[in-house]
ZAMARTOR-718143 format. One record per residue: residue in one letter; x, y, z of N, C-alpha, C, O in turn. Coordinates in steps of 0.2 Angstrom, whole numbers, padded with zeros to 4 digits, always signed. Atoms other than C-alpha are relative to their C-alpha. Last residue first. Layout:
AXYZXYZXYZXYZ
...
//
This chain:
X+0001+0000+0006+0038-0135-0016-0004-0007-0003-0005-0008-0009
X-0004+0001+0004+0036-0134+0002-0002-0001-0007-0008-0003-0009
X+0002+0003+0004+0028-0124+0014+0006-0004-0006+0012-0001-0007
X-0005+0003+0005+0031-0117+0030-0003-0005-0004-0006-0010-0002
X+0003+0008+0001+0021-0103+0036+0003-0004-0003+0005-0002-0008
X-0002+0006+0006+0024-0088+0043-0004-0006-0001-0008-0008+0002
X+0004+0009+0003+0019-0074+0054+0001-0003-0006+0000-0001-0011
X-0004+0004+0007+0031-0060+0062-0006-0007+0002-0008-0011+0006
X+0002-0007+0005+0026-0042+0072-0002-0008-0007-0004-0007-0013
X+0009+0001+0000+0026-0053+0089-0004+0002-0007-0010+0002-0008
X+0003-0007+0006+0044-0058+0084-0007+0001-0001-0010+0000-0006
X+0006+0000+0003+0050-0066+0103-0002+0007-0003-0002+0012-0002
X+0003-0007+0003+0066-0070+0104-0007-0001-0003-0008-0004-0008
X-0005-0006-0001+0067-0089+0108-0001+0008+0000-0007+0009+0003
X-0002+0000-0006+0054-0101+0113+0005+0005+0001+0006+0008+0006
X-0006+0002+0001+0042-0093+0100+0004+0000+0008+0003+0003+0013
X-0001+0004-0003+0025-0089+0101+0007-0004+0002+0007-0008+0005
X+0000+0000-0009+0026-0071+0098-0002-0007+0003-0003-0007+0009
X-0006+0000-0002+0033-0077+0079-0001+0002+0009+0002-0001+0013
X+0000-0006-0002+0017-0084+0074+0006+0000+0005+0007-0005+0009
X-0004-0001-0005+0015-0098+0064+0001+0007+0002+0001+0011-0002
X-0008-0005+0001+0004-0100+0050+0003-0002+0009+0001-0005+0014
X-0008+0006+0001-0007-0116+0045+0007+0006+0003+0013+0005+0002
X-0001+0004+0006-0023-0106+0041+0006-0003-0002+0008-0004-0007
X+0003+0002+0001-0031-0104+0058+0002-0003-0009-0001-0008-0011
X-0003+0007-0003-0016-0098+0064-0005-0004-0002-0003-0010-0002
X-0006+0003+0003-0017-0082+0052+0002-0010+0004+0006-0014+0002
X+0001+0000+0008-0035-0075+0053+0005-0005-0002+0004-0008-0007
X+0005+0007+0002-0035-0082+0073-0001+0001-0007-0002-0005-0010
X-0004+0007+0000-0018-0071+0076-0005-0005-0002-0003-0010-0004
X-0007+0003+0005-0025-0056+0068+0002-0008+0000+0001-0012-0004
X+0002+0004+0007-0044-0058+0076+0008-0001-0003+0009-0007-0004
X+0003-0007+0004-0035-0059+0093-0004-0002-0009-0003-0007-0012
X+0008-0002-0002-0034-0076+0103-0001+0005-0003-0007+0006-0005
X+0002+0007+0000-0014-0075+0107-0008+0001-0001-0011+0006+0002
X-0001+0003-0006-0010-0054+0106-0004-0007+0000-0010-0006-0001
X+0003+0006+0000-0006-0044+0094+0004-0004+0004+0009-0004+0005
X-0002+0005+0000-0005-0024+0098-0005-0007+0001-0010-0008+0004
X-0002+0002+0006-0015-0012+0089+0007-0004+0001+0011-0004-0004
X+0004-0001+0006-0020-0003+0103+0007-0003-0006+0013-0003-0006
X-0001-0007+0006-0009-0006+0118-0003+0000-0007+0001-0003-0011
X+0001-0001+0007-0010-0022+0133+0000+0006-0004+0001+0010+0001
X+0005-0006-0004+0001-0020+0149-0005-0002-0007-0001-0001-0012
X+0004+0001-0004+0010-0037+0151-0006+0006-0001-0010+0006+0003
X+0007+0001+0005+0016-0036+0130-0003-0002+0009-0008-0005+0009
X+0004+0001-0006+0032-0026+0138-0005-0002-0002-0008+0003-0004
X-0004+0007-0001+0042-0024+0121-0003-0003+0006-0002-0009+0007
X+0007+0003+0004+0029-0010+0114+0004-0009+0002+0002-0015+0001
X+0009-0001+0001+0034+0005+0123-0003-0005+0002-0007-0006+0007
X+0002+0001-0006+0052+0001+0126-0005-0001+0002-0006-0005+0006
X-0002+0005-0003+0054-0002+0107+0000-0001+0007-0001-0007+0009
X+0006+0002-0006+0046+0014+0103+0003-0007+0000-0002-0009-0003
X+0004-0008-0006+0058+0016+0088-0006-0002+0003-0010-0005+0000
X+0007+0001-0001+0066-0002+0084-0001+0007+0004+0001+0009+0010
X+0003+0001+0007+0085+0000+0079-0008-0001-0002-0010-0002-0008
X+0003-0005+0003+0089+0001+0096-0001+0002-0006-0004+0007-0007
X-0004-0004+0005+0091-0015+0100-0005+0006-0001-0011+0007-0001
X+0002+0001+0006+0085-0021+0117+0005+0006-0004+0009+0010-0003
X+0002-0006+0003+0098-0023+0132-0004+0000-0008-0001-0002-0012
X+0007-0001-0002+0101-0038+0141-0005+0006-0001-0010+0008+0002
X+0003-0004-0006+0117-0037+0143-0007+0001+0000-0009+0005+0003
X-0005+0004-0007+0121-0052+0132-0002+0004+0004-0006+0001+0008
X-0006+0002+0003+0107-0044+0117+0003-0002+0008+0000+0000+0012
X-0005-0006-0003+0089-0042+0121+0009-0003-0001+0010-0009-0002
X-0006+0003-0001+0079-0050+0106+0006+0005+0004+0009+0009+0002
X-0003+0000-0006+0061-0044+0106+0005-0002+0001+0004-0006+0006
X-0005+0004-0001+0055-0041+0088+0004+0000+0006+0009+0003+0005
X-0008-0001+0003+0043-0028+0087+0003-0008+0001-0001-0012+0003
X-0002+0007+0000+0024-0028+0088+0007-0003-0003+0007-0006-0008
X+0005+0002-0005+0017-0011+0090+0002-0007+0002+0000-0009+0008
X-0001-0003-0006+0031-0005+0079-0004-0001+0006-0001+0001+0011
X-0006+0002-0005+0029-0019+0068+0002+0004+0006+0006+0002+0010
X-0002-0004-0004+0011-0019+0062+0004+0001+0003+0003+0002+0009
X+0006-0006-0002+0010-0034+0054+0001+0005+0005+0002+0004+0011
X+0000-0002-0006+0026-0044+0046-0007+0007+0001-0008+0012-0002
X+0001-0006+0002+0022-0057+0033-0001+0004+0008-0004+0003+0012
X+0001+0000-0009+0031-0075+0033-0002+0009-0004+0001+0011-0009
X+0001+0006-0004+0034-0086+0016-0001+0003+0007-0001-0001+0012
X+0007-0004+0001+0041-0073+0003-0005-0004+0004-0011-0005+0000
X+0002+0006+0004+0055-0085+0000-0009+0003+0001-0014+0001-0001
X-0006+0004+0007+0068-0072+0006-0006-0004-0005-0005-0003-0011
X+0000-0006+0005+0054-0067+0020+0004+0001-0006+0002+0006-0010
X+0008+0002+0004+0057-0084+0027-0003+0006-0003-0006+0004-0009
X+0005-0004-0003+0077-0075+0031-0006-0003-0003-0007-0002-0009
X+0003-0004+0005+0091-0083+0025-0007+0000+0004-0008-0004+0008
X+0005+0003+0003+0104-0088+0038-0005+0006-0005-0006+0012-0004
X-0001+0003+0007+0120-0081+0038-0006-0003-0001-0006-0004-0007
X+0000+0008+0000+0115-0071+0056+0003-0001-0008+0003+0005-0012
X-0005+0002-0005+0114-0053+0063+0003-0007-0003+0009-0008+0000
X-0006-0004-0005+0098-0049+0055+0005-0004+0006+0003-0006+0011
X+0002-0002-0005+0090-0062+0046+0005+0002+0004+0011-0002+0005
X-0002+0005-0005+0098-0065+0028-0003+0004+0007-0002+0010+0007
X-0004-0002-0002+0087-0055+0012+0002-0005+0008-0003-0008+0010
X-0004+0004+0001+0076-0058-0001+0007+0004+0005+0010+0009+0003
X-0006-0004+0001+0062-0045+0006+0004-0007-0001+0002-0011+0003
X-0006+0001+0003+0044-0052+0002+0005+0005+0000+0004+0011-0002
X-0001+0006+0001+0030-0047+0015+0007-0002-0001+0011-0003+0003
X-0003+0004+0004+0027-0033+0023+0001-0007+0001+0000-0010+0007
X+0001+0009-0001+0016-0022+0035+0004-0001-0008+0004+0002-0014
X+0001+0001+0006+0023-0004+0038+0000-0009-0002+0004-0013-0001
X+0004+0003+0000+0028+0006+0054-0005-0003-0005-0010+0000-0005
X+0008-0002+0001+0036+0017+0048-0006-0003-0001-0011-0003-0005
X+0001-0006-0003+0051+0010+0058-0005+0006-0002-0007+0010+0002
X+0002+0003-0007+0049-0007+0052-0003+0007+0004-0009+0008+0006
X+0005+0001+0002+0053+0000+0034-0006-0002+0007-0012-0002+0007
X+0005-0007+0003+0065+0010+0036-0007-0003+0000-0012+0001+0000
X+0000-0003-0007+0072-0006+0048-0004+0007-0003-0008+0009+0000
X+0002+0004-0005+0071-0017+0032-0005+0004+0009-0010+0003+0012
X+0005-0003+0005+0078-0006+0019-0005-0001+0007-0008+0003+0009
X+0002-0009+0002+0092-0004+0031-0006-0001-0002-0010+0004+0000
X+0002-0002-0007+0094-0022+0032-0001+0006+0001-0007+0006+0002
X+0007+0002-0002+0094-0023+0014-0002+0000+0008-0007+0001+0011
X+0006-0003-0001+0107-0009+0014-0009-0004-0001-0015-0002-0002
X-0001-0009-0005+0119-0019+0022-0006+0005-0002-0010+0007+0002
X+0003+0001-0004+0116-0036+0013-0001+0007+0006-0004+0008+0011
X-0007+0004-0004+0119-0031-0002-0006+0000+0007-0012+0003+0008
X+0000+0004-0007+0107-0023-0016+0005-0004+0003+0009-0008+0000
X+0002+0009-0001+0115-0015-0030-0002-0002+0006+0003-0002+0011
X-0007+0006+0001+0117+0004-0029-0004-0005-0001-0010-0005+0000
X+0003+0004+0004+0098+0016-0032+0006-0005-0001+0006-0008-0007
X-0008+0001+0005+0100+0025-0018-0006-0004-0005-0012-0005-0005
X-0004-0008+0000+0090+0022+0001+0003+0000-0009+0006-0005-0011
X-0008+0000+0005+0078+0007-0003+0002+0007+0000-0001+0011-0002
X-0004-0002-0005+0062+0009+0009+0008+0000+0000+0013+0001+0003
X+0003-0006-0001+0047+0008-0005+0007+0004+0003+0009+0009+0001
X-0005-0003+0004+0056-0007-0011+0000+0008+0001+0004+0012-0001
X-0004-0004-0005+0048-0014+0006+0004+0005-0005+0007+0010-0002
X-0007+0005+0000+0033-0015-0004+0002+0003+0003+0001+0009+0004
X-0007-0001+0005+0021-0005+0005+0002-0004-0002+0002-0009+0002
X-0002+0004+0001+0005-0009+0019+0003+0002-0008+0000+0001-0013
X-0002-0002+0005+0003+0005+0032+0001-0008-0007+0006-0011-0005
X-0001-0009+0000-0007+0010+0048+0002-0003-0007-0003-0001-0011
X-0007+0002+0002-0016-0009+0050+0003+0006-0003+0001+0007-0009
X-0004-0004+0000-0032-0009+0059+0007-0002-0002+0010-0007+0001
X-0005+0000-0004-0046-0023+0059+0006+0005-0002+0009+0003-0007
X-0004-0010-0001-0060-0015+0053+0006-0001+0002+0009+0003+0005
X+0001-0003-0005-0069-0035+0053+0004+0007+0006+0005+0008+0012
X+0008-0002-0002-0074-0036+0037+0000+0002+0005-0005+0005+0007
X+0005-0006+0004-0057-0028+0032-0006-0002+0003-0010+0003+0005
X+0000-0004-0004-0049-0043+0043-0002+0008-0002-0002+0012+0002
X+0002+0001-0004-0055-0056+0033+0000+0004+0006-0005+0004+0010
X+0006+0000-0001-0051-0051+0018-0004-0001+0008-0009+0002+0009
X+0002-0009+0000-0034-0047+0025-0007+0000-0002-0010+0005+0000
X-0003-0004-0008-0032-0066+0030-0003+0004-0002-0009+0004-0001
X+0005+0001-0003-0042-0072+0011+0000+0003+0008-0005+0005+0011
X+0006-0004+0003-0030-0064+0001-0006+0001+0005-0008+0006+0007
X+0001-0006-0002-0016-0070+0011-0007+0004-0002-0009+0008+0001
X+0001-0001-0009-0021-0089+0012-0002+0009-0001-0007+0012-0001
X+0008-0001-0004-0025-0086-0006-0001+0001+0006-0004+0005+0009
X+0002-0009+0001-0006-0079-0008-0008-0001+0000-0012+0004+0001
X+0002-0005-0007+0003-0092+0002-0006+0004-0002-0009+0008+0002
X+0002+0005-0005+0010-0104-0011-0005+0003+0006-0008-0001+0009
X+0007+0004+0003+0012-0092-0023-0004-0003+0004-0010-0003+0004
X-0003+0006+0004+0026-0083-0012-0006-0003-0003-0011-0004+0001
X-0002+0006-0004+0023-0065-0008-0002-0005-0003-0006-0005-0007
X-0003+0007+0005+0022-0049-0014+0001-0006+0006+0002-0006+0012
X-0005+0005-0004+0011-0036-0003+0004-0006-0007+0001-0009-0011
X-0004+0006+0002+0000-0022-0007+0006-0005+0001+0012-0003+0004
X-0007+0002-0002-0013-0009+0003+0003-0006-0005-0001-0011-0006
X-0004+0004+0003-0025+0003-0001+0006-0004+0000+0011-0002-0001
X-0005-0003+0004-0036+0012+0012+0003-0005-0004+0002-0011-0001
X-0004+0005+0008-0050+0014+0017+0006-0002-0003+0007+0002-0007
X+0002-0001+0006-0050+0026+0034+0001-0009-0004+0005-0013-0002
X+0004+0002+0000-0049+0021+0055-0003+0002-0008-0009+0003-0009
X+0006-0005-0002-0036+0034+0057-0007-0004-0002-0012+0000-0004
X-0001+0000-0007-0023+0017+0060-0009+0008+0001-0013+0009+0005
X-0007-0004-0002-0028+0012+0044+0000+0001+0007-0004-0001+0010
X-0002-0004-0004-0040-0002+0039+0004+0004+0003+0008+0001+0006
X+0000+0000-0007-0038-0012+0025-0001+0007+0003+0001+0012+0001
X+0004-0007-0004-0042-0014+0006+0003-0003+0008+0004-0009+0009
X+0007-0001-0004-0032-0026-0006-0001+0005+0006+0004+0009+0008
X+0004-0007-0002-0019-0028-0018-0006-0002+0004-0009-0006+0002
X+0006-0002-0004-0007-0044-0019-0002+0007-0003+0002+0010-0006
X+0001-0007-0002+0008-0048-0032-0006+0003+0003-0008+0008+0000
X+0006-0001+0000+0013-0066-0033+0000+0008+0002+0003+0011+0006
X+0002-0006-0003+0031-0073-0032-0010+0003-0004-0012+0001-0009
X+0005+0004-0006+0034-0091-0039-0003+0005+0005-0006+0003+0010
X+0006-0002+0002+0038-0080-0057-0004-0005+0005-0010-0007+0004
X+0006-0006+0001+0050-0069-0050-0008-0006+0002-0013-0005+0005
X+0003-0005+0006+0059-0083-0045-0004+0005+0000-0008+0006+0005
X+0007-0002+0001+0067-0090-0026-0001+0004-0008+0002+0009-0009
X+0005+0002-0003+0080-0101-0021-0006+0002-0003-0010-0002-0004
X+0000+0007+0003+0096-0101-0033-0007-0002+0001-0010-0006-0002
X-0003+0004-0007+0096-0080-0032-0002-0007-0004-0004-0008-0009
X+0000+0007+0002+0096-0065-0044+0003-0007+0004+0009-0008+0006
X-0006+0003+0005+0090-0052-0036+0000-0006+0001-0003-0010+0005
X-0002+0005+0005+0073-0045-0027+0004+0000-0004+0003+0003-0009
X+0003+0005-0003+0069-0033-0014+0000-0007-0002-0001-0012+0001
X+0004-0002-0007+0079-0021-0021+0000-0006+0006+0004-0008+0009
X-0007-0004-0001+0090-0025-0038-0002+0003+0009+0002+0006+0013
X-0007+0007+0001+0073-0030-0045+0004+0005+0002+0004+0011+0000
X-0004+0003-0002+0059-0023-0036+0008-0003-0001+0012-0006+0002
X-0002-0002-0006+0053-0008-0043+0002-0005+0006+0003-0003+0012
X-0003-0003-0001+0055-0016-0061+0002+0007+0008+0007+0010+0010
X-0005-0001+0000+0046-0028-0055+0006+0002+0000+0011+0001+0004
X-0002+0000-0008+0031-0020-0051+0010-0003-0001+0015+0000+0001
X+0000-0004-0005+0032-0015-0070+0001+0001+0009+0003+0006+0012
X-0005-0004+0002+0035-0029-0078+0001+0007+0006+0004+0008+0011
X-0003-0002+0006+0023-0040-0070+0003+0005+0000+0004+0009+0005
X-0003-0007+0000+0022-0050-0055+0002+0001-0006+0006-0002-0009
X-0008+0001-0001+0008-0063-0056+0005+0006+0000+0002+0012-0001
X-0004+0002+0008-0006-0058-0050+0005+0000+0001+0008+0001+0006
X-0006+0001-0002-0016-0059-0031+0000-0001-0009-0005-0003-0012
X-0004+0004+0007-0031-0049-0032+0007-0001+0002+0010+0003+0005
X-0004+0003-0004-0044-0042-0015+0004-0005-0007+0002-0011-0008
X-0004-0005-0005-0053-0028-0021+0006-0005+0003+0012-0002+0006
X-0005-0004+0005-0064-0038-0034+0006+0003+0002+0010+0004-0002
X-0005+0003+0002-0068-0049-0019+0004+0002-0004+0010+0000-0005
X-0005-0005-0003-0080-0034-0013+0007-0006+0001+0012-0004+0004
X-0003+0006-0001-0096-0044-0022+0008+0003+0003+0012+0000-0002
X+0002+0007+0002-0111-0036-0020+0007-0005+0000+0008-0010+0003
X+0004+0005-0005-0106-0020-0009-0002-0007-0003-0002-0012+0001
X+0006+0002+0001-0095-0009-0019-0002-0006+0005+0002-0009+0008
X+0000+0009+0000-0083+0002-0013-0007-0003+0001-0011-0002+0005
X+0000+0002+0007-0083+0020-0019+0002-0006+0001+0006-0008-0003
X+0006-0001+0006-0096+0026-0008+0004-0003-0004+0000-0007-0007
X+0005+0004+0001-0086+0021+0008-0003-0002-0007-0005-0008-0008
X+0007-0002-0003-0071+0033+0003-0005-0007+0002-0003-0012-0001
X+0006-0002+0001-0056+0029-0001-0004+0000+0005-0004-0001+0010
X+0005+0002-0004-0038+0032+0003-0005+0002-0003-0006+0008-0005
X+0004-0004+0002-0022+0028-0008-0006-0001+0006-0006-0006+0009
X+0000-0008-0008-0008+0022+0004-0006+0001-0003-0009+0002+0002
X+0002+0001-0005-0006+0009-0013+0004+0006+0006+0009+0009+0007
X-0007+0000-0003-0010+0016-0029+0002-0001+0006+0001+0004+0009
X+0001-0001-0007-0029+0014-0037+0010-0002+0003+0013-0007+0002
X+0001-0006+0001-0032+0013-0057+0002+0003+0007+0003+0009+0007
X-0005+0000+0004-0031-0008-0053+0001+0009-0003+0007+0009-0005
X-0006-0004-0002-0041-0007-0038+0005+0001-0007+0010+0005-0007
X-0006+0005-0002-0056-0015-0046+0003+0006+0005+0000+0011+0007
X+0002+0007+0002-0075-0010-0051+0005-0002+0001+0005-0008+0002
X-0004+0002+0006-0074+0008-0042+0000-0009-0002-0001-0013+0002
X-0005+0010-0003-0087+0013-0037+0002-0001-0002+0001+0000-0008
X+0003+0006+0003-0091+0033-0038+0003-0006-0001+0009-0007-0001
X+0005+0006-0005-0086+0043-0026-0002-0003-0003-0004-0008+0000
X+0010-0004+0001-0085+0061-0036-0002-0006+0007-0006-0005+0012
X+0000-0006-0005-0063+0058-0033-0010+0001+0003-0013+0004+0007
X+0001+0001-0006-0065+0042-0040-0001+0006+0006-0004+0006+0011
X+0002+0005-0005-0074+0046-0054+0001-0001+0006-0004-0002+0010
X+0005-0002-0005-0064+0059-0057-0005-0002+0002-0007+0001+0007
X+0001-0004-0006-0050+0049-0057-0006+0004+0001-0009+0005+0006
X-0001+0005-0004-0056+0037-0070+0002+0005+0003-0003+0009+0001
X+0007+0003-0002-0063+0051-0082+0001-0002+0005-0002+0000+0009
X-0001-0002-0006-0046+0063-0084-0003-0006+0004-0002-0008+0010
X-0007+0005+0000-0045+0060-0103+0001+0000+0007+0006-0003+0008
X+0002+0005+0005-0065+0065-0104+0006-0005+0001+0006-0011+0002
X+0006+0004-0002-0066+0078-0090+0004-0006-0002+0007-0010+0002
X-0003+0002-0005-0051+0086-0098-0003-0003+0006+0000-0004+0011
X-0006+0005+0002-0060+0086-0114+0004-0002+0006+0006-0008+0006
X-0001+0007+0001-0075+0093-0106+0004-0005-0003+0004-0011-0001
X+0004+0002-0007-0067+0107-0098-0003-0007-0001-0002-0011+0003
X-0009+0005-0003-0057+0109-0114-0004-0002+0008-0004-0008+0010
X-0001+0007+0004-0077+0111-0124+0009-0003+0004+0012-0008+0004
X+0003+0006-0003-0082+0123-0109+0002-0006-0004+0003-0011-0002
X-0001+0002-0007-0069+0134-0110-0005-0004+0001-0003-0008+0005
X-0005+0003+0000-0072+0135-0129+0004-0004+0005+0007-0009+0004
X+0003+0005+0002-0091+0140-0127+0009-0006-0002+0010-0012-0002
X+0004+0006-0005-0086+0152-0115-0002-0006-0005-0003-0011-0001
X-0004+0001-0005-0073+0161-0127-0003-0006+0006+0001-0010+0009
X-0006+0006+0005-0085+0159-0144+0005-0001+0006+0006-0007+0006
X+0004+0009+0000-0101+0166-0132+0006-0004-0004+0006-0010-0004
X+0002+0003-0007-0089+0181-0126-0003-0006-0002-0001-0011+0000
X-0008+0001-0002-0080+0184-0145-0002-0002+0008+0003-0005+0010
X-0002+0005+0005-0099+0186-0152+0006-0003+0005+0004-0007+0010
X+0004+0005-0002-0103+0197-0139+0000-0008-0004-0002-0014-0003
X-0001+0000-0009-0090+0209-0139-0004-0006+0001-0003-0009+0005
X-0008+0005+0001-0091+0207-0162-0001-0002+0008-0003-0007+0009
X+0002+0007+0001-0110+0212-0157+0007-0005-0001+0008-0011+0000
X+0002+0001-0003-0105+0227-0147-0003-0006-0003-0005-0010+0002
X-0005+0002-0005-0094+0232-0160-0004-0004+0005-0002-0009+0005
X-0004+0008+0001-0106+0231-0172+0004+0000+0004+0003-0006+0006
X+0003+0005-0001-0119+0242-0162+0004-0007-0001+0004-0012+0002
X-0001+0003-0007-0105+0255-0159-0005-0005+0002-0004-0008+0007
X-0007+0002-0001-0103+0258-0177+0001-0004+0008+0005-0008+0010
X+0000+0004+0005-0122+0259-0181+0008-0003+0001+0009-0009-0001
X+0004+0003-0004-0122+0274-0166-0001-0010-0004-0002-0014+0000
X-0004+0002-0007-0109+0281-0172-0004-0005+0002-0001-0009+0005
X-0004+0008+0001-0116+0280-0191+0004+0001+0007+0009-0002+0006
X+0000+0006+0001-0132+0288-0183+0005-0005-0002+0005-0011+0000
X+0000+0006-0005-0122+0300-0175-0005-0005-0001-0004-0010+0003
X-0005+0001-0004-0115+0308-0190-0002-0004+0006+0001-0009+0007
X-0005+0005+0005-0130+0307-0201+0005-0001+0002+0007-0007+0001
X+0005+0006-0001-0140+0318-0189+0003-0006-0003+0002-0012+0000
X+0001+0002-0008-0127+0331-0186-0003-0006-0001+0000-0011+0000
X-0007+0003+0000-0126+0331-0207+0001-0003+0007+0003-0009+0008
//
């Protein structure tokens, strides 16, 4: 009977040890099939994340920063797209950067993306709205200055820089404006009147794009001869006899990307000089 009692222990403690084993190969084989599925619905980022090329920007959000690996080398124009503005950016414009005006349409506006240089010398993502008329020139400027690393900390819509979510006025587009300046941040399209004044601003019609503006501010000293304070680092960067990294200066690549292709440059100006400001005047 001893001997028949610990066989069926022994026969009892086999199946258990095979359910334990059972129940470990069906748990691991579980965890692997969500691990694949979350792979699976996840793919395009992990891609980017492993390095692998990416074949546009459209999956890509702008600040994003990539790697070398995952820009392709044959034809590196996929990176650089002007569209029309659809639904979605606009909804991050309209009531922002854009209401309903005589002058300018959504649908003569264009939607940029392309690669630039940051101030930490990485990849990074950047986008701009602006006027149809303009948006090869621009493709082709910042093309141009990606080949040659030229640095630019940040490129945002301004809508980024909207306090709230009220109706645009002209109070807090200047605001948007100066949030936008003071993070030091390249744009284009804001519909709004240049500061101080009734007149409408070339960035209204998406027709002048500002670059790196803390480095290259807008110098207008007022009757005493004092700069505005609404530019941080303004005493810095308002003196152009000393030169300063990632200031533009007559002759540089910046200014040859953009005067080369019909623009004007606000540091030449006989009045207040907008060294941050380049346009171009085009007509319909």
């Amino acid at each position: 009977m001893a001997k028949t009692g610990r066989k069926r222990k022994l026969h009892m403690w086999a199946a258990e040890l095979a359910i334990l084993l059972g129940l470990t190969v069906a748990i691991g084989y579980y965890i692997s099939q969500k691990g694949d599925d979350e792979q699976s619905k996840g793919g395009a980022k992990s891609q980017q994340v492993a390095g692998e090329v990416l074949m546009d920007l459209s999956g890509c959000e702008a600040g994003q920063i990539l790697s070398q690996k995952q820009i392709g080398t044959e034809d590196i124009s996929i990176y650089f797209t002007a569209e029309p503005i659809s639904d979605d950016v606009f909804l991050r414009m309209n009531g922002k950067s854009y209401q309903d005006n005589p002058n300018i349409t959504r649908e003569e506006l264009r939607y940029l993306k392309v690669l630039h240089y940051n101030f930490n010398h990485q990849i990074q993502v950047g986008e701009l709205v602006v006027n149809q008329g303009i948006a090869q020139d621009c493709l082709d400027i910042f093309r141009e200055l990606y080949d040659k690393q030229y640095e630019i900390n940040s490129m945002y819509l301004v809508d980024r820089y909207y306090n709230g979510t009220e109706p645009k006025n002209d109070t807090n587009s200047e605001a948007a404006d100066y949030n936008s300046i003071n993070d030091n941040n390249t744009s284009c399209f804001n519909y709004r009147l240049v500061a101080g004044t009734e007149v409408m601003s070339a960035h209204s019609l998406g027709l002048s794009v500002d670059i790196n503006p803390l480095q290259n501010p807008c110098v207008a000293p007022d009757e005493d001869g004092q700069l505005s304070n609404k530019y941080k680092d303004i005493q810095v960067y308002a003196d152009r006899s000393r030169l300063k990294p990632h200031m533009i200066v007559k002759g540089d690549d910046c200014y040859n990307a953009f005067i080369k292709r019909g623009f004007i440059w606000g540091g030449e100006w006989n009045g207040p000089a907008d060294y941050q400001h380049f346009e171009k005047r085009i007509t319909k």
